[in-house]
C-alpha positions, 0 to 999 in steps of 0.5 A: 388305679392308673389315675392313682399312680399318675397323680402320685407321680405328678406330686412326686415330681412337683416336690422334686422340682421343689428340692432342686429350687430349695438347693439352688438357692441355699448354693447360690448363698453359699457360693460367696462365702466359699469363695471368701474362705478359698481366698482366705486360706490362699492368702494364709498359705502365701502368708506362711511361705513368707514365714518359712522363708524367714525361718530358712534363712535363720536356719541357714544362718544358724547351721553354716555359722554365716549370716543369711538374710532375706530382702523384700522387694515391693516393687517386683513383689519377691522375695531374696534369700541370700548369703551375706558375703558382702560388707555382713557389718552393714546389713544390706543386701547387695545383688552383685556381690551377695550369694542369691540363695533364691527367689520367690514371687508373690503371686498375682493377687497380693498388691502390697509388700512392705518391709520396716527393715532398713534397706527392706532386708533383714540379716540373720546372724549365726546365734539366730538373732536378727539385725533389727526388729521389723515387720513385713506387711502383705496385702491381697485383693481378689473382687471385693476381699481384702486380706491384709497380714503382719509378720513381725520379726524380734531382733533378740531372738529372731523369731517371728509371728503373723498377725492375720486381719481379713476385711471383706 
């Protein structure tokens, strides 16, 4: 009997053994993809709080009847929403004379930000529309995932929509 029960246990721990190679492997393969989908939804997120700052400075534009814009700064990788206050005629942003709402940084994985508005800022007026139509372009890599989107902004209405391309 007691050769049984030590053979049965011998096999038992065998296909445990077994069990835990077979789960080791399948998270070992699972891991990337994981990874690529964190990412994936960071970026989104990130990607969203871009959209959100230009619906705010629509709101704001709407609601206090005074154009609000928001500047694009490649360079520092921010964003700026401000009251225009300074020259509304010229849809620019003037740091000293215009009223910093505030300002928002992109976090350290996005490597590109680019605006096709002049002077990379966009003026809110207060029927909702836009100075002019553009697109604001943003780009983050972490190891070997790209995620690239487009937020484009209409002119006639101020809306805005995000295209998303994720390439790995």
């Amino acid at each position: 009997m007691r050769d049984k029960l030590k053979s049965v246990r011998g096999m038992t721990l065998a296909e445990l053994m077994a069990v835990v190679v077979v789960i080791g492997i399948a998270t070992s393969l699972a891991a990337p993809t994981f990874d690529r989908s964190v990412q994936r939804v960071k970026f989104r997120g990130e990607t969203k709080n871009v959209v959100s700052a230009l619906r705010t400075a629509r709101s704001y534009a709407i609601s206090e009847k005074t154009p609000y814009g928001l500047y694009f700064d490649g360079n520092s990788f921010t964003l700026t929403l401000f009251k225009d206050i300074a020259n509304p005629s010229d849809f620019t942003y003037e740091y000293a004379n215009d009223s910093t709402v505030r300002v928002d940084s992109l976090p350290h994985e996005f490597n590109y930000l680019y605006a096709t508005f002049p002077n990379s800022a966009v003026i809110f007026e207060p029927n909702g529309t836009a100075s002019s139509s553009g697109d604001v372009f943003l780009m983050s890599t972490s190891g070997s995932i790209i995620n690239l989107s487009d937020v484009s902004v209409l002119a006639a209405t101020g809306r805005c929509r995000v295209e998303y391309i994720h390439n790995y």
